[in-house]
C-alpha positions in Angstrom: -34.7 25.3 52.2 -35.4 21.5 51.7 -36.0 21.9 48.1 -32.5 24.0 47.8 -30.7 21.3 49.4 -32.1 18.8 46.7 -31.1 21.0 43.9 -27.6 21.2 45.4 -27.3 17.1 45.9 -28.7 16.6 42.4 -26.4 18.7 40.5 -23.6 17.7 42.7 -24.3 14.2 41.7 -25.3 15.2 38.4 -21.4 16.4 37.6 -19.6 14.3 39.7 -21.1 11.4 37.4 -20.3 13.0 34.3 -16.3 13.8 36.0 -16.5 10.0 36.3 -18.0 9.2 32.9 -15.2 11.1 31.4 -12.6 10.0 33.5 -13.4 6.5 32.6 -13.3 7.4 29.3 -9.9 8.9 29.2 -8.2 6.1 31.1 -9.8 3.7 28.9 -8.3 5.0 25.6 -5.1 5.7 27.2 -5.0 2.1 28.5 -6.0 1.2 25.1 -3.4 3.1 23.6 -1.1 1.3 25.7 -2.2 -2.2 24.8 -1.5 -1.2 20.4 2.1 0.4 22.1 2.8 -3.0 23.5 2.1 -4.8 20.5 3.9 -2.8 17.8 6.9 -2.8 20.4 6.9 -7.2 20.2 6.9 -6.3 16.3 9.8 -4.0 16.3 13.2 -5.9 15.9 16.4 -3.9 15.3 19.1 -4.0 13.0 21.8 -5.8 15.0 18.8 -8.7 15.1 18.1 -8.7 11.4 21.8 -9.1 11.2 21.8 -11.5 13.4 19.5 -13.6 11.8 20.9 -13.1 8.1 24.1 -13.7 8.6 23.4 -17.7 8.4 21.9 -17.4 5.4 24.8 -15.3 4.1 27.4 -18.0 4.9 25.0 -20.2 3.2 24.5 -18.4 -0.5 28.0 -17.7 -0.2 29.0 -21.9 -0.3 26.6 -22.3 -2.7 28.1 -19.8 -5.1 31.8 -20.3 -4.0 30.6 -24.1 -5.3 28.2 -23.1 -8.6 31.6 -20.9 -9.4 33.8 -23.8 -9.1 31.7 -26.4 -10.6 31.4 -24.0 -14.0 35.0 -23.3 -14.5 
């Protein structure tokens, strides 16, 4: 009976350490994947920003020409 009840404990130890093992793993990648989510999102700017940040340079190109056109004529 003594040598049952070791058996038991050793396999109940045995998968509760691989249920951890994977576990670990799993939250690991997913906090992983989080971390690259996270990143690409501070990359991502949308179009009313582009616009945004054009539209200076716009007003710009558009004096210089209005002037290059003047000056040729």
């Amino acid at each position: 009976m003594d040598k049952i009840n070791e058996i038991i404990t050793a396999v109940l130890i045995s998968v509760t350490g691989v249920f951890a093992f994977l576990a670990k793993r799993l939250f690991a990648s997913i906090d992983h994947a989080n971390k690259r989510i996270d990143r690409l999102e501070g990359k991502l700017v949308d179009q009313q920003f582009l616009e945004g940040q054009i539209a200076p340079i716009r007003a710009d190109v558009q004096l210089i020409l209005k002037h290059l056109l003047a000056e040729k004529k």
